[in-house]
Backbone bond lengths (Angstrom), bond angles and torsions (degrees), N, CA, C in turn:
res aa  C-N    CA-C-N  psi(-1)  N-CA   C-N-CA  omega(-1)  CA-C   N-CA-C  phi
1 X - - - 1.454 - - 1.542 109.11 -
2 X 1.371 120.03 109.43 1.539 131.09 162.77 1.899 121.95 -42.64
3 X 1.763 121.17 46.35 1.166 101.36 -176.31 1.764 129.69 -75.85
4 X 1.581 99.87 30.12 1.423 118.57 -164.54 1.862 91.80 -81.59
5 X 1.235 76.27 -53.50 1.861 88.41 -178.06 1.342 127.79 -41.30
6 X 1.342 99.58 -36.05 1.322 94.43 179.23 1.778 107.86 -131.10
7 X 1.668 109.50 54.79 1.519 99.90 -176.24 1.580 119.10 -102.24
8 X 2.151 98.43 6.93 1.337 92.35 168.78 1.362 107.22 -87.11
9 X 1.032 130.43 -25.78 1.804 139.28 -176.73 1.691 93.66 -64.00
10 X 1.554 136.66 -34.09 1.188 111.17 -167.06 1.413 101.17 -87.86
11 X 1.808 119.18 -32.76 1.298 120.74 -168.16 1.700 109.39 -45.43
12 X 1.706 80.79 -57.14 1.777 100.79 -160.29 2.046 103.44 -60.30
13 X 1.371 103.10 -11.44 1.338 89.56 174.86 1.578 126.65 -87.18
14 X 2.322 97.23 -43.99 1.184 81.81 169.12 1.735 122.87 -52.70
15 X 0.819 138.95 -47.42 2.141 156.65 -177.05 1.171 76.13 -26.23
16 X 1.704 135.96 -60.68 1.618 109.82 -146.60 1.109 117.66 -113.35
17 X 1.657 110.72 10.16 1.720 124.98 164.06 1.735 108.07 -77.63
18 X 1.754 94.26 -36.84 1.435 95.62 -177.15 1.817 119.35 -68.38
19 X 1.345 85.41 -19.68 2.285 81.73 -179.63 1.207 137.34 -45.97
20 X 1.344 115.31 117.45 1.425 114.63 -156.76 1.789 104.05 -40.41
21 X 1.014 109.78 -69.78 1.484 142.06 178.71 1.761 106.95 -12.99
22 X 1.635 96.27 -50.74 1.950 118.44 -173.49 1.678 103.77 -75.44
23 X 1.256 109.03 -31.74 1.760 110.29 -160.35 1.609 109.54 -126.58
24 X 1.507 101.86 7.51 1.583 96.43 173.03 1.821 124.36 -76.32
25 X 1.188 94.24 -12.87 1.578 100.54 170.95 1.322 139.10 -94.20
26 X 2.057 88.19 -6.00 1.747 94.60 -164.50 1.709 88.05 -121.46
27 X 1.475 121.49 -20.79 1.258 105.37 175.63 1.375 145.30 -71.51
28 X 0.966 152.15 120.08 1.459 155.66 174.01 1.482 118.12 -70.44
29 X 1.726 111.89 100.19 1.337 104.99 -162.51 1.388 122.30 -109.50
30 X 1.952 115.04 90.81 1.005 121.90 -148.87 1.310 106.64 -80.17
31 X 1.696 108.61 134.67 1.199 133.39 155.33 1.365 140.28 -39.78
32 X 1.359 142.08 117.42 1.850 114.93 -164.23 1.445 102.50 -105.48
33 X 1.461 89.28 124.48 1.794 117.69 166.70 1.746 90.53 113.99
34 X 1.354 143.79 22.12 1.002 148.40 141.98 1.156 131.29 -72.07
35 X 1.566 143.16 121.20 1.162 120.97 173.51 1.432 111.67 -86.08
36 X 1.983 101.68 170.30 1.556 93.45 -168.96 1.847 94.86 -130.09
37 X 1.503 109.73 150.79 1.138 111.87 -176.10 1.269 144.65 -23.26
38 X 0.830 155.79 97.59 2.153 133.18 -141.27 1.929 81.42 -122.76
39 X 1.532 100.53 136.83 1.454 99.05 145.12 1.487 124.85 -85.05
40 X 1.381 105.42 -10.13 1.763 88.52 -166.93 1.300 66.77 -106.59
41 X 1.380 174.26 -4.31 1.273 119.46 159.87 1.964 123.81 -61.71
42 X 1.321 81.14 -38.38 2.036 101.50 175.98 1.653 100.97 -56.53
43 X 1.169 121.00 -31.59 1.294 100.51 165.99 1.254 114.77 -98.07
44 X 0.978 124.87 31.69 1.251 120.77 168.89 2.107 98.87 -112.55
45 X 0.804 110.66 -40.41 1.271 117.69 152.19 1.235 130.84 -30.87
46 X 1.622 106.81 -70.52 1.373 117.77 162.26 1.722 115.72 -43.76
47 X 1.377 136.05 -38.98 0.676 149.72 -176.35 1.828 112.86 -52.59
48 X 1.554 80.07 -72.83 1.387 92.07 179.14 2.150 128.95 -60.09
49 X 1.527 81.32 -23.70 1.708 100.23 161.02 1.376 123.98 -65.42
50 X 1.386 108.42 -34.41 1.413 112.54 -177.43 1.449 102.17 -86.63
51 X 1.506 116.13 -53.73 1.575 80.24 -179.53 1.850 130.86 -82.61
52 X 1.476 90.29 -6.83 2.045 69.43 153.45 1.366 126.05 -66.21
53 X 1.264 106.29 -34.67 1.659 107.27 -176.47 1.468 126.13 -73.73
54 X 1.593 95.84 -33.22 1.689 96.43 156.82 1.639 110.48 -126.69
55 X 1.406 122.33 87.78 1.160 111.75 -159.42 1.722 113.94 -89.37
56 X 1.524 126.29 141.95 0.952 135.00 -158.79 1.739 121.59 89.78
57 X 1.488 108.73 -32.48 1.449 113.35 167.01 2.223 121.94 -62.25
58 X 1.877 84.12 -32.86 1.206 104.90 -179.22 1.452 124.93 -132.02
59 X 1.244 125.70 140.30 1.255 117.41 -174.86 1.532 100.23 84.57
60 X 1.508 139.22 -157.74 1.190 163.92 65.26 1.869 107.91 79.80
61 X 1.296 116.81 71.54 1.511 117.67 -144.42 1.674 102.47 -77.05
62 X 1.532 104.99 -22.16 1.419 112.42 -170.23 1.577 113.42 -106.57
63 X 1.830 90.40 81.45 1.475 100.97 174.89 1.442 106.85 -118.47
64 X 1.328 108.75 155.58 1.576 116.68 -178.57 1.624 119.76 -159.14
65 X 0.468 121.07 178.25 1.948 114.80 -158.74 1.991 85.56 -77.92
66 X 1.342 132.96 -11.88 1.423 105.02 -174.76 1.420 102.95 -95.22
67 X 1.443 134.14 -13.36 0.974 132.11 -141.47 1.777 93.27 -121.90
68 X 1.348 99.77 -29.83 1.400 113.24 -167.87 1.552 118.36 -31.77
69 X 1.611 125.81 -36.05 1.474 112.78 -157.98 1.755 86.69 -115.17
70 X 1.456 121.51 -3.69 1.207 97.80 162.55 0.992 117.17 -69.41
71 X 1.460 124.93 -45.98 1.572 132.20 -165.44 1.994 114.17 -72.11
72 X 1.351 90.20 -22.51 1.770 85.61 175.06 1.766 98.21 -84.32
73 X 1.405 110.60 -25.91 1.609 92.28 -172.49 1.487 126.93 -86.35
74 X 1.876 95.63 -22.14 1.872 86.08 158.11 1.247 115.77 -76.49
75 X 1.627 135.29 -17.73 1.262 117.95 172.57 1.027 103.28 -79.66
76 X 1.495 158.41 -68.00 1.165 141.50 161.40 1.523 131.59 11.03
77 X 1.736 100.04 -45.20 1.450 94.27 -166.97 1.963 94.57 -85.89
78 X 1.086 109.05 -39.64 1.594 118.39 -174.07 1.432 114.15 -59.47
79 X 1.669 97.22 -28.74 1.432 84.75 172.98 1.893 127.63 -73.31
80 X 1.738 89.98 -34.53 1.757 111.30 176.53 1.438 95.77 -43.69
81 X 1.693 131.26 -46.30 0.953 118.60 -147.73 1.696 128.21 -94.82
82 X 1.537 80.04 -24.59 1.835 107.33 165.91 1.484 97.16 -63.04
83 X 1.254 120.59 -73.53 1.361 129.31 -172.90 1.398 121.01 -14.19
84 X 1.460 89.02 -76.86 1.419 115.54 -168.89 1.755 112.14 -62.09
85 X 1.498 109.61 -12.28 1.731 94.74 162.41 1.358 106.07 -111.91
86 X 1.047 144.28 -22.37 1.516 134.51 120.16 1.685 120.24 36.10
87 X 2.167 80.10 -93.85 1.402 107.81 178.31 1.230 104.44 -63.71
88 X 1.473 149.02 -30.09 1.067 148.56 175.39 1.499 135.03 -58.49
89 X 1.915 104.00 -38.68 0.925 117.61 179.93 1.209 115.98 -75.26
90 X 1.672 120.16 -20.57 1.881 146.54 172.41 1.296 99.56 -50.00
91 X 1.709 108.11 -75.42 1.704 120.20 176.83 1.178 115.33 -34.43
92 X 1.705 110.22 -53.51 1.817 96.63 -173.44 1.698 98.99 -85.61
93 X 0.828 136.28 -8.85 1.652 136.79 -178.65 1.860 95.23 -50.63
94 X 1.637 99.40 -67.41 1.559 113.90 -167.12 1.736 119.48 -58.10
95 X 1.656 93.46 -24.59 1.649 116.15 -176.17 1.281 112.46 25.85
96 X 1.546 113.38 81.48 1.150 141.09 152.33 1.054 126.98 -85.65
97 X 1.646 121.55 78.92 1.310 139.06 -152.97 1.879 107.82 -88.45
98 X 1.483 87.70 -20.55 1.963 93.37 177.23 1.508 97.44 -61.71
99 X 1.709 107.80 -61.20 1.863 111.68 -169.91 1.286 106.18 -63.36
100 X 1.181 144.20 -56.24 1.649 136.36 -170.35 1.687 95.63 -127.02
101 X 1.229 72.47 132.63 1.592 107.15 -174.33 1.397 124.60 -80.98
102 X 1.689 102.68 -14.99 1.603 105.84 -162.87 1.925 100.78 -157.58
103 X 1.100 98.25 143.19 1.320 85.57 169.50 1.963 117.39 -59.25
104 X 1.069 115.52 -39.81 1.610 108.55 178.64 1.455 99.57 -59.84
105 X 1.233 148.64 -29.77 1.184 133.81 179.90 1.393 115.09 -82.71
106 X 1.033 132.13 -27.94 1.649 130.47 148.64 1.302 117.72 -50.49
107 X 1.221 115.60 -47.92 1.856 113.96 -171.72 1.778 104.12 -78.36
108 X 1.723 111.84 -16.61 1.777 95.72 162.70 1.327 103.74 -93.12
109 X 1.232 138.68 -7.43 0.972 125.72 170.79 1.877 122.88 -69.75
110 X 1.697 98.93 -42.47 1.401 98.27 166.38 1.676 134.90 -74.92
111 X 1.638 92.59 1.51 2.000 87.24 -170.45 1.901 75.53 -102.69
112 X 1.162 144.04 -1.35 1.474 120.72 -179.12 1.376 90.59 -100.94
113 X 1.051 155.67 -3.74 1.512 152.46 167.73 1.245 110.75 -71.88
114 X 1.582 112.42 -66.99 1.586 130.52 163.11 1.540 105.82 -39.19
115 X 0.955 141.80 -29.53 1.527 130.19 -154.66 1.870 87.38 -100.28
116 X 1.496 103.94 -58.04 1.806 112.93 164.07 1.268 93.50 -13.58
117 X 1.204 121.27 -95.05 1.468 152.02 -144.26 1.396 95.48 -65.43
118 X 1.485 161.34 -45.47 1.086 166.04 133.22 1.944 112.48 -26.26
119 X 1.289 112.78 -38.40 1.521 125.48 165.83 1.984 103.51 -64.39
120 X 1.617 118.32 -48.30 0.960 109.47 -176.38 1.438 114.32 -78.32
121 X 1.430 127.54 -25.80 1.974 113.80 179.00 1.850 120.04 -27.07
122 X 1.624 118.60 -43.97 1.277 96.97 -171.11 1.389 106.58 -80.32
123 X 1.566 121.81 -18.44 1.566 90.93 176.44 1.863 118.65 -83.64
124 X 1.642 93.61 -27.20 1.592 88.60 154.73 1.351 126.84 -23.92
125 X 1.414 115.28 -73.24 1.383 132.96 176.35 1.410 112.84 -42.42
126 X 1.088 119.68 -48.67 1.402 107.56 170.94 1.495 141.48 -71.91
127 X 1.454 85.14 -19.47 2.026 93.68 172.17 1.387 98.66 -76.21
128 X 1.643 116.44 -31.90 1.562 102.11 -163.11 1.822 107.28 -88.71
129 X 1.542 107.84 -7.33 1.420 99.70 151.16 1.373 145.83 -88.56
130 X 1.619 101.26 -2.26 1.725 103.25 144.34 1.355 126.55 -56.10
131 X 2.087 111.76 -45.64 1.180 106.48 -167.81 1.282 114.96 -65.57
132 X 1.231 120.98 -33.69 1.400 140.55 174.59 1.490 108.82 -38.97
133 X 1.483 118.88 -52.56 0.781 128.74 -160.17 1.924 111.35 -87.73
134 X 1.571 87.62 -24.52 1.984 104.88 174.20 1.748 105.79 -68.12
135 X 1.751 104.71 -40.66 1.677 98.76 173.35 1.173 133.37 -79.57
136 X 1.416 112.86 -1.45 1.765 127.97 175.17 1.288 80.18 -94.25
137 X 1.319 142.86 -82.21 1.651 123.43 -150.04 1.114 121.74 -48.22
138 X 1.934 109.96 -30.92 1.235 108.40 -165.07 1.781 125.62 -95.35
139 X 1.533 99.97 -3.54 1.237 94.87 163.89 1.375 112.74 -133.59
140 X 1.394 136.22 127.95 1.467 153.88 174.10 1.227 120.21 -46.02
141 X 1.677 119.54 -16.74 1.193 132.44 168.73 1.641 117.70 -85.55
142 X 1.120 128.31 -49.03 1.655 113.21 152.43 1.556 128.87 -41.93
143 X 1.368 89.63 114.49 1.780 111.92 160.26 1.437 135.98 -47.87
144 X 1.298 93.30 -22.50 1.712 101.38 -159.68 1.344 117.80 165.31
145 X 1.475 132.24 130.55 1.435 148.26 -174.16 1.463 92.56 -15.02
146 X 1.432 94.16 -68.60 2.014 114.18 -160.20 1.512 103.28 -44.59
147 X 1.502 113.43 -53.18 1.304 119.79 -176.36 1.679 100.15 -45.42
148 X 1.401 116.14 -62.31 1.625 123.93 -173.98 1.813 98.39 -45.62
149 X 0.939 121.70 -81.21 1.381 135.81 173.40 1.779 122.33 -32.32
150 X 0.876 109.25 -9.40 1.729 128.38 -176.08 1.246 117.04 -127.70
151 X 1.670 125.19 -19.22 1.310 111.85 -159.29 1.514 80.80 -130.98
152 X 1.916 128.53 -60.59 1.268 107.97 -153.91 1.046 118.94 -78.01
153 X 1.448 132.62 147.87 1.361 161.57 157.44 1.629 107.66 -29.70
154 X 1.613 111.91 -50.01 1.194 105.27 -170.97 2.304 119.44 -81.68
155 X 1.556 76.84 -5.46 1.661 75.57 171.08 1.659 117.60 -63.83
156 X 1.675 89.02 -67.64 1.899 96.18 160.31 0.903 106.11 -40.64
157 X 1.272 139.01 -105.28 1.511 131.72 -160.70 1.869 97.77 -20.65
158 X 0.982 115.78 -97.43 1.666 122.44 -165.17 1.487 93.22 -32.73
159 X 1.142 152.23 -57.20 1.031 130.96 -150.27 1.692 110.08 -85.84
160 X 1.202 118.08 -15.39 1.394 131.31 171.80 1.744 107.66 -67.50
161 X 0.999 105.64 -38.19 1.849 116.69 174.66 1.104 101.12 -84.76
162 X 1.284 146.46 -28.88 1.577 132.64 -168.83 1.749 82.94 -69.84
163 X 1.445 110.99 -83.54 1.241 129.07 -175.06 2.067 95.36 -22.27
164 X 1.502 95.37 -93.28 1.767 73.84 -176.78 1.483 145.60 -33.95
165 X 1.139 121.40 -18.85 1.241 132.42 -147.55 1.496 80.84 -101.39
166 X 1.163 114.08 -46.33 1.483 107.97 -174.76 1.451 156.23 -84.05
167 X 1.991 79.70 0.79 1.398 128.93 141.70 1.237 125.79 -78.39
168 X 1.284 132.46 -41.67 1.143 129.80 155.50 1.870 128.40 -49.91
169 X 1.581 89.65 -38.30 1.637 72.72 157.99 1.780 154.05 -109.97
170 X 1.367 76.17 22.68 1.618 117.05 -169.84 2.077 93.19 -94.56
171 X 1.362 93.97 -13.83 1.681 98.48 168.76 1.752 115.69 105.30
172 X 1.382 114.03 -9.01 1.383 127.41 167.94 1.240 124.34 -32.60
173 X 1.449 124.94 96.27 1.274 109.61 -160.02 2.267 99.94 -87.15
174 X 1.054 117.62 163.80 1.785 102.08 158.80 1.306 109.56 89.90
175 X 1.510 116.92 -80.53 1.188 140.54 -161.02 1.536 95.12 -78.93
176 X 1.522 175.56 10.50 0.966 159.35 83.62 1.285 111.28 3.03
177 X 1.305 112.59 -91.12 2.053 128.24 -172.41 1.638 94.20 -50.68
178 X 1.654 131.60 -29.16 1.537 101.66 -176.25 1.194 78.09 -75.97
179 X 1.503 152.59 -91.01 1.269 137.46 -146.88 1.373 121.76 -15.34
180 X 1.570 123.35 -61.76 1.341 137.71 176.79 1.454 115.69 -54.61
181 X 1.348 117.15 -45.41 1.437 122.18 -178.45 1.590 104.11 -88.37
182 X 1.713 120.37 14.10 1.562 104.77 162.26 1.395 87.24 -96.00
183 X 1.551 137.95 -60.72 1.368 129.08 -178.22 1.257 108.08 -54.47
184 X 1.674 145.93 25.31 1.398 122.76 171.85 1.567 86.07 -104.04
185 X 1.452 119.83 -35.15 1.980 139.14 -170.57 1.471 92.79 -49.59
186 X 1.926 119.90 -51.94 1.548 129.82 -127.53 1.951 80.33 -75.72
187 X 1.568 88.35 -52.14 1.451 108.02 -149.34 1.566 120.12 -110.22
188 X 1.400 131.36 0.18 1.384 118.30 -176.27 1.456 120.07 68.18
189 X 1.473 114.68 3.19 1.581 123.99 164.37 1.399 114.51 -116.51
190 X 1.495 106.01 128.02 1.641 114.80 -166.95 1.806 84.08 -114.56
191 X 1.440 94.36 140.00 1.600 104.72 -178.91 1.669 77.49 -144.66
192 X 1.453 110.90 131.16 1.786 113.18 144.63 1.192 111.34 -76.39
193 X 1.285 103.31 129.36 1.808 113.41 167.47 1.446 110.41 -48.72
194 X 1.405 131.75 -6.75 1.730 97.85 -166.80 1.911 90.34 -107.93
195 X 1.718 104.63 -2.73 1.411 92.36 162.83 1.512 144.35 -68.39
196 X 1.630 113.17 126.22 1.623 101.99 -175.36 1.366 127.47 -74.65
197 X 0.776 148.92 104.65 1.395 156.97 112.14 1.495 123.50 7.00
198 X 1.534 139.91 97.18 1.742 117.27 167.95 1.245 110.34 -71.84
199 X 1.453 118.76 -140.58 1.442 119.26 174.30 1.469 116.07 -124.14
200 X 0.996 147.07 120.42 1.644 155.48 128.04 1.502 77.52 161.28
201 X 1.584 114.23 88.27 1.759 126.22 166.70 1.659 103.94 -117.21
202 X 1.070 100.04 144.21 1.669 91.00 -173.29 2.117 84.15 -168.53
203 X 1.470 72.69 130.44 1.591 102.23 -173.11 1.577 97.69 -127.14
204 X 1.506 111.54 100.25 1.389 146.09 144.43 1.577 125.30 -32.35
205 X 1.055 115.97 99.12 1.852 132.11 -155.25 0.816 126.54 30.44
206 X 1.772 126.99 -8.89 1.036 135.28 152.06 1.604 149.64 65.99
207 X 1.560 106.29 -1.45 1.741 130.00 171.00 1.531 104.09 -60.64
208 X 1.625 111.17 129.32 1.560 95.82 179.41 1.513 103.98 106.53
209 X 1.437 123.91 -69.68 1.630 93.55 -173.43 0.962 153.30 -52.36
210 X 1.550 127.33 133.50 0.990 131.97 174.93 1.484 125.99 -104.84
211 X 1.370 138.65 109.68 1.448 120.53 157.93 1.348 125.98 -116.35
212 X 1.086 114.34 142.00 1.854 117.98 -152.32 1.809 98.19 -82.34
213 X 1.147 107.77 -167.01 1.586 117.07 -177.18 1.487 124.68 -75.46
214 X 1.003 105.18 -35.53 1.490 115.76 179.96 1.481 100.58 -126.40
215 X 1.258 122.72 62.10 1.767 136.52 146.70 1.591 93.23 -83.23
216 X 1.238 109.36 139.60 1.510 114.13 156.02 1.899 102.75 -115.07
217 X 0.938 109.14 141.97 1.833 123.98 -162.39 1.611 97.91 -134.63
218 X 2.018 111.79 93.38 1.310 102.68 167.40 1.756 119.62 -64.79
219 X 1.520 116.91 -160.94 1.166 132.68 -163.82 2.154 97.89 -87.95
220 X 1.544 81.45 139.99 1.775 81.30 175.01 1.569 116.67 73.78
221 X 1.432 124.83 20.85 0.879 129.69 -179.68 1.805 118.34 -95.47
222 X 1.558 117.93 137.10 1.623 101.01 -159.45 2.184 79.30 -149.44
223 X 1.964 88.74 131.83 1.148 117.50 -162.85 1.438 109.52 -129.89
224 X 1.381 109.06 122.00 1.586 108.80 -175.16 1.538 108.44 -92.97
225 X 1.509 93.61 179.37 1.738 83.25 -167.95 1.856 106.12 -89.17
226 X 1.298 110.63 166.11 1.222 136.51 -148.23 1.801 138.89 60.99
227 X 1.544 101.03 13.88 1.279 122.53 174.49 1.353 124.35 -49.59
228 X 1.249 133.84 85.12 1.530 119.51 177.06 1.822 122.39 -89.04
229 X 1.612 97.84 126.47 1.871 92.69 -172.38 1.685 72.40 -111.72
230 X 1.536 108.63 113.55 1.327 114.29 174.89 1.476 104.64 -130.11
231 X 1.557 116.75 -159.03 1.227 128.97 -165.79 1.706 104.05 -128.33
232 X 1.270 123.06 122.56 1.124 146.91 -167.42 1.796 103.34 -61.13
233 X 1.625 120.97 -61.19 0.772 136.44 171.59 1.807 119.78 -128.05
234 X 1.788 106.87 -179.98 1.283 86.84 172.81 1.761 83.15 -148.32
235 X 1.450 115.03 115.15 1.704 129.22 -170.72 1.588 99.42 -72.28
236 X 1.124 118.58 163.83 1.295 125.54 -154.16 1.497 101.47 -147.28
237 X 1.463 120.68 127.06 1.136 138.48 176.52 1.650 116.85 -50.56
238 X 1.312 151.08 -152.92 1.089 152.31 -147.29 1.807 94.04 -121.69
239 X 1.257 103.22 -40.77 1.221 106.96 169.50 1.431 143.33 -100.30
240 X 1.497 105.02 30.88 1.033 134.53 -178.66 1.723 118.35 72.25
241 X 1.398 105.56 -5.65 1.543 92.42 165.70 1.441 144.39 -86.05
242 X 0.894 145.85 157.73 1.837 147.63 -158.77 1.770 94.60 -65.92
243 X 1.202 115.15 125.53 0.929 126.67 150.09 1.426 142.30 -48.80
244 X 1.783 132.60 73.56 1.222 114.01 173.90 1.292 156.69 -49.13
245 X 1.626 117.74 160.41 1.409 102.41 176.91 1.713 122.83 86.90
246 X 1.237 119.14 -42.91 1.630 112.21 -170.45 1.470 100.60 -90.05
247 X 1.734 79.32 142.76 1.785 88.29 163.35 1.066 139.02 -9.37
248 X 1.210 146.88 112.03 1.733 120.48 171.20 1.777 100.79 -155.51
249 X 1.401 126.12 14.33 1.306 108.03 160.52 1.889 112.61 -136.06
250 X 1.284 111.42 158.09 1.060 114.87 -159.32 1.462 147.74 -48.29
251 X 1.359 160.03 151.72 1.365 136.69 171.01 1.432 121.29 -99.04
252 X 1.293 103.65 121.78 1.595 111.92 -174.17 1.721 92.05 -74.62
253 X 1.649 126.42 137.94 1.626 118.17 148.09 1.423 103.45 -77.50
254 X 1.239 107.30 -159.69 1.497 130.05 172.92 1.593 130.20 -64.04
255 X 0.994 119.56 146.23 1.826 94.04 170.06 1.211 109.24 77.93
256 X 1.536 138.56 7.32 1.724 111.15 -170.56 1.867 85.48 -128.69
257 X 1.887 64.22 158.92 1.850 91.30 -168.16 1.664 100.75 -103.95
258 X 1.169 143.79 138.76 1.282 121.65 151.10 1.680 105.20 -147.46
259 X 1.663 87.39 150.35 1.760 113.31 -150.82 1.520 104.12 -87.25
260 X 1.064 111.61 -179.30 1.243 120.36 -163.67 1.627 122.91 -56.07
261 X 1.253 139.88 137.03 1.076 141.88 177.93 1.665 113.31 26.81
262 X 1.494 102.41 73.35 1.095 147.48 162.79 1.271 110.90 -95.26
263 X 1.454 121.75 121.51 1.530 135.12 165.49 1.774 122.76 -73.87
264 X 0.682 163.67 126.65 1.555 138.40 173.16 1.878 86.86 -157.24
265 X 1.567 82.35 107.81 1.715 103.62 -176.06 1.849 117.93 -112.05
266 X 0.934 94.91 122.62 1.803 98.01 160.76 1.057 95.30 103.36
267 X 1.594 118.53 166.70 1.512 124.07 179.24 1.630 113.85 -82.52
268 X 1.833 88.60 94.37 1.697 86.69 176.09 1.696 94.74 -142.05
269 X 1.210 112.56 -170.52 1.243 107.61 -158.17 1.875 99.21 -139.60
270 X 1.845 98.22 128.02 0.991 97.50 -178.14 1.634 114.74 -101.32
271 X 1.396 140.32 131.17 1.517 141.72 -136.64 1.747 85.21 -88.61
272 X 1.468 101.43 149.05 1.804 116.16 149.27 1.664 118.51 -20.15
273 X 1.060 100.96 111.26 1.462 95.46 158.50 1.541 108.84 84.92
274 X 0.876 103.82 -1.02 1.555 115.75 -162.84 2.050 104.58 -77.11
275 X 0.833 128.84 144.44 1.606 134.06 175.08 1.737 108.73 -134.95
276 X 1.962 74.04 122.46 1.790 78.87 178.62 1.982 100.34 -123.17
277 X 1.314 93.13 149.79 1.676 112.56 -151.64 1.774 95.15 -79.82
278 X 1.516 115.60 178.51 1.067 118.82 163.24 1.775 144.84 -81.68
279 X 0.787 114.77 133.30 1.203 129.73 -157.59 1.033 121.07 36.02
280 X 1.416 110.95 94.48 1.349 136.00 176.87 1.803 113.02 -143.26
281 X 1.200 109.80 160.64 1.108 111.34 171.10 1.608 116.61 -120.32
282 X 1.116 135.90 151.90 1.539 156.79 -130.63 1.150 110.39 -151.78
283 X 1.334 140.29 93.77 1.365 132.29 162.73 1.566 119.26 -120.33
284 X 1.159 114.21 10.13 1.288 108.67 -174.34 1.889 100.48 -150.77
285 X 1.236 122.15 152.32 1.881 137.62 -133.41 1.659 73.65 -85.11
286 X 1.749 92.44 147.56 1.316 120.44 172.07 1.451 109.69 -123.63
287 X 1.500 114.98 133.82 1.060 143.87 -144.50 1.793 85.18 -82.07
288 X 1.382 110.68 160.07 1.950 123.26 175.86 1.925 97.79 -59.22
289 X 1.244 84.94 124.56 1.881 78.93 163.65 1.602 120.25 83.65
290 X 1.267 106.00 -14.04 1.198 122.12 -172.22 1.525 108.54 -40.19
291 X 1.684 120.74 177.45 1.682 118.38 152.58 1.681 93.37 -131.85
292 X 1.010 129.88 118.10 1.510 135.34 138.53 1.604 140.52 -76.15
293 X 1.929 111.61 79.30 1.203 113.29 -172.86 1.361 105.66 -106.64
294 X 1.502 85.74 176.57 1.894 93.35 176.18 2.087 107.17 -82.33
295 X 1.439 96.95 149.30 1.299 86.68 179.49 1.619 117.06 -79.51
296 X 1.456 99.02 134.62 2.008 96.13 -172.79 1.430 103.81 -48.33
297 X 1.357 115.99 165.90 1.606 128.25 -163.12 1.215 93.00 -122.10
298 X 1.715 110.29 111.75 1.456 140.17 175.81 1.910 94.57 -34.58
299 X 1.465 104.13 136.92 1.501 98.55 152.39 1.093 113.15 -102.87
């Protein structure tokens, strides 16, 4: 291969890939003795999260009450340890050099987060055995927990947001949204981590969802797939940029069902009990109990 021929075309290209000016926005300028974000370690994480939380479904198939606390405690420890440079690699990602001063003060900062976050799994486990328990009630076609836990889409997904979300508020900067955006890849459901969630949520086949950052989602709430809880608009500062941080997507109460590729935009509030129909859009608060259908089409 003649690369003589063409080594002013490669020179002159690297020169203008390298310009500060061209690559200062897209480059990532790693630090040495920092670690840097890995997805396959986070899924390897994820991994190890799921099967403590449902153990024997995931991970490690041959569990049984004798074996049981060995096998959660070597994953336990592997997980502390994945974690915790993880969370580390987040901290130096954001490089907040005002708050930690040193890299050793980031890396104690990330193994007391990790340990947090390792303190929270059993109550984890228990919100995500309501949901478990919201997708067996809620559809007539599951056999059995395991079946829910092995087959639906919306467990992963939900259980990928419990986990993030609860990193996110433990202060995780980064490493949350990759969590969320591996369950948006797994499954066709996009949840932002800083959205709340109650408990017995169960999202019905589930391709298509979306819920934005600041959705709040009471208890007993059940969502079919193509549902968007989005944001109506996005207001803009003086200088024309998007405004962070404020409110802007909707509040589910308790008790409500809503059907398939359903819109329900902006910060408004949908009442208890309330059922909104399919494909429709929602921009303005629904009353407790309500029904929101489409109007039948005159013949």
């Amino acid at each position: 291969m003649n690369l003589h021929k063409y080594s002013e075309i490669i020179t002159s290209t690297v020169t203008e890939l390298s310009e500060y000016e061209s690559v200062k926005l897209l480059c990532l300028q790693h630090h040495e003795g920092e670690p840097y974000p890995s997805e396959t370690i986070l899924q390897e994480i994820i991994k190890l999260c799921r099967s403590l939380l449902f153990p024997g479904y995931f991970g490690h198939s041959n569990v049984n009450r004798r074996n049981i606390t060995y096998y959660l405690g070597v994953n336990t420890e592997k997980l502390y340890e994945l974690l915790s440079e993880q969370i580390l690699a987040g901290l130096c990602f954001i490089c907040d050099r005002t708050k930690y001063v040193s890299l050793e003060g980031m890396r104690e900062e990330a193994v007391k987060i990790a340990a947090e976050f390792i303190k929270s799994l059993p109550e984890l486990r228990k919100i995500l055995t309501t949901d478990v328990i919201a997708a067996y009630n809620g559809d007539p076609a599951a056999e059995s927990y395991g079946e829910v836990i092995f087959c639906y889409p919306a467990i992963r997904a939900i259980s990928n947001h419990r986990i993030a979300h609860q990193l996110l508020k433990l202060g995780v900067p980064l490493i949350p949204r990759m969590i969320s955006e591996m369950a948006h890849s797994e499954t066709g459901i996009d949840i932002h981590p800083a959205a709340t969630i109650g408990s017995y949520f169960t999202i019905d086949h589930g391709t298509g969802v979306v819920i934005g950052a600041t959705a709040i989602i009471g208890n007993n709430v059940k969502i079919y797939q193509g549902v968007t809880l989005g944001a109506k608009s996005f207001p803009l500062d003086e200088n024309g940029n998007p405004i962070k941080g404020i409110p802007r997507h909707p509040i589910i109460k308790d008790n409500v069902i809503i059907y398939s590729n359903a819109s329900i935009l902006g910060r408004i509030t949908i009442g208890e009990g309330a059922t909104i129909g399919g494909n429709i859009w929602v921009t303005e608060d629904v009353p407790a109990g309500a029904r929101v259908m489409q109007s039948k089409a005159r013949q």
